[in-house]
N, C-alpha and C positions, 0 to 999 in steps of 0.2 A: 727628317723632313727635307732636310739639304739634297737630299738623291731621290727621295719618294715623289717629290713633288714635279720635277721638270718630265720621271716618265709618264706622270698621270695628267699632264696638259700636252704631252705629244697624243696619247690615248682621247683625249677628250678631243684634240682637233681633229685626229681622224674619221671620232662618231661625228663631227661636224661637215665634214666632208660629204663624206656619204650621204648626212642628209642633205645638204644643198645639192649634190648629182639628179638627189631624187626629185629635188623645187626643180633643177634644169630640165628634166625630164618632164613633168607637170607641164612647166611653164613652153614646151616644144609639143605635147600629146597627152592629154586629160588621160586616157584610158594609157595610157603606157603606167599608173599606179598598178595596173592587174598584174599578179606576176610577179616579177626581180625586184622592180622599184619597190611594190609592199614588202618584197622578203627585206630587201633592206632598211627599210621604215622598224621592220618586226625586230630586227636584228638591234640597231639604233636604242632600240626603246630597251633593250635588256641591257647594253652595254651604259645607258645613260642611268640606269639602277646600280645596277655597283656603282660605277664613275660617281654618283652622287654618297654612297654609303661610301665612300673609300675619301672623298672631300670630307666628311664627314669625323672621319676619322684624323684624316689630317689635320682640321681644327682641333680637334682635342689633342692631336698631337705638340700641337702649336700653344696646348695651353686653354683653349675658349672651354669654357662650361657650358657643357653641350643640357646641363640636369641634367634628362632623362635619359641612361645609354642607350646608343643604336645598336640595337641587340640583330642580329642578322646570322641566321647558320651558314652563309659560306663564306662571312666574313675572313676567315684564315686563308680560304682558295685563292678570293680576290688581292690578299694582302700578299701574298707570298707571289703569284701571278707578277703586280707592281713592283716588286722587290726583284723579281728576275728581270723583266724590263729595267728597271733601274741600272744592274750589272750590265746588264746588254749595252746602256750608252757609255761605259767606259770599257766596250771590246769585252764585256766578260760573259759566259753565258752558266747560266744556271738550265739546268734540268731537273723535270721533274712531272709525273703525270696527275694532273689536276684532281680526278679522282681519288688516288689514293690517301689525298688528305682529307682528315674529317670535317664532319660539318662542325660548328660549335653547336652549343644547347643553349640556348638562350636561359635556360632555368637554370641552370649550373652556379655553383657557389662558386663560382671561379674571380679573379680580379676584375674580370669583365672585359667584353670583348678587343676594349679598345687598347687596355693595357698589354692585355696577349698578344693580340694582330701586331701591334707597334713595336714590343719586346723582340718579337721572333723575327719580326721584318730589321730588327736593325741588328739580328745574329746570323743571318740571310745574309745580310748586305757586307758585314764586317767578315765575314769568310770569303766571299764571293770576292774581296779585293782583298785579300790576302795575300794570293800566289797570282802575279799575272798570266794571263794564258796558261791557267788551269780551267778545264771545266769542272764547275759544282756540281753533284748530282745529289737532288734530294730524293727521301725514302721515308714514308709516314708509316708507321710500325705500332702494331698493338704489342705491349708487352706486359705480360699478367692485367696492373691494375693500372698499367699507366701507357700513355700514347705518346711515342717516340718521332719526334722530324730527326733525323738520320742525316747529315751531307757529307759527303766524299773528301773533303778537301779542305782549308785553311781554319783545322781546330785553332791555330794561338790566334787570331782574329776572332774567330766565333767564344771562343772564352772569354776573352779579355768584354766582347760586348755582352754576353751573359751575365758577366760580374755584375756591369753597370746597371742592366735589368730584373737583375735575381730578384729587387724587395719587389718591384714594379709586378711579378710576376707572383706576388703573393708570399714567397720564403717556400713555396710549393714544389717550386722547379731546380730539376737537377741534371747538371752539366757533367755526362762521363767523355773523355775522350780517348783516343786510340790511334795512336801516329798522328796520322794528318786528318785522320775522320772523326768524327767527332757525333751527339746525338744528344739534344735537351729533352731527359724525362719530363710529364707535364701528368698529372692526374686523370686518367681516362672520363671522371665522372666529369669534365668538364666538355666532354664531346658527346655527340648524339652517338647511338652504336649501331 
């Protein structure tokens, strides 16, 4: 939470920006809404949907009993997204194309969203500062019956913070590495296909 959180209130000011450009614009030409000012209202309104499931998760990560979990399928996209931001304000960058991560299944017997999202985010983050001025690159991978996040660089970080979430992740997940690369098996049936 220590790194997840300062990039998800840089992210939150910027949707805030944006929308107050658009009050300045309102507040200078009523009809100037038609147009850029909506796209960016439109835009606003999706980034303020993760931003609040990803708060969301934060508090659970912080501990609060959320009961009911916030079950969301792109919650991995959005978590892993935050976690490269994260790398990015200590100079590091993580790559990775948003797509080729899966969605979650919100019906999946898995440990549930928030322990996955938060597991993988802090073997994300623990690689990513690893080796300074290396870039990460991530790689979401079907393999047989299990779905693979794949990164290029700082396997003894990304271990070492695996260890720490192995029960977190159910006793399900398995950490193989390979030089400096490294890849957490994760049971496919916990992602949509």
């Amino acid at each position: 939470m220590r790194e997840l959180l300062p990039a998800l209130l840089h992210d939150i000011g910027n949707t805030t920006q944006r929308i107050v450009g658009v009050r300045a614009l309102l507040d200078l030409d009523e009809r100037s809404l038609l147009g850029a000012a909506g796209e960016d209202l439109a835009w606003a309104s999706e980034r303020a949907r993760e931003q609040g499931w990803l708060m969301g998760l934060a508090a659970a990560g912080l501990g609060v009993d959320l009961l009911l979990e916030r079950r969301w399928s792109e919650g991995l996209r959005a978590t892993v997204s935050l976690a490269a931001s994260a790398l990015a304000r200590h100079g590091g960058v993580c790559r990775f194309a948003r797509a080729e991560l899966p969605q979650l299944d919100p019906a999946a017997d898995g440990p549930g969203d928030s322990a996955l999202c938060l597991g993988l985010a802090q073997v994300v983050i623990a690689a990513g500062l690893a080796k300074e001025r290396q870039v990460l690159e991530l790689l979401g991978a079907r393999r047989g019956a299990h779905f693979a996040l794949c990164g290029s660089a700082g396997a003894e970080g990304a271990q070492g913070a695996f260890e720490l979430v192995r029960e977190e992740l159910g006793g399900r997940a398995v950490f193989e590495r390979q030089s400096d690369a490294w890849s957490v098996l994760l049971p496919a049936s916990w992602f949509r296909s």
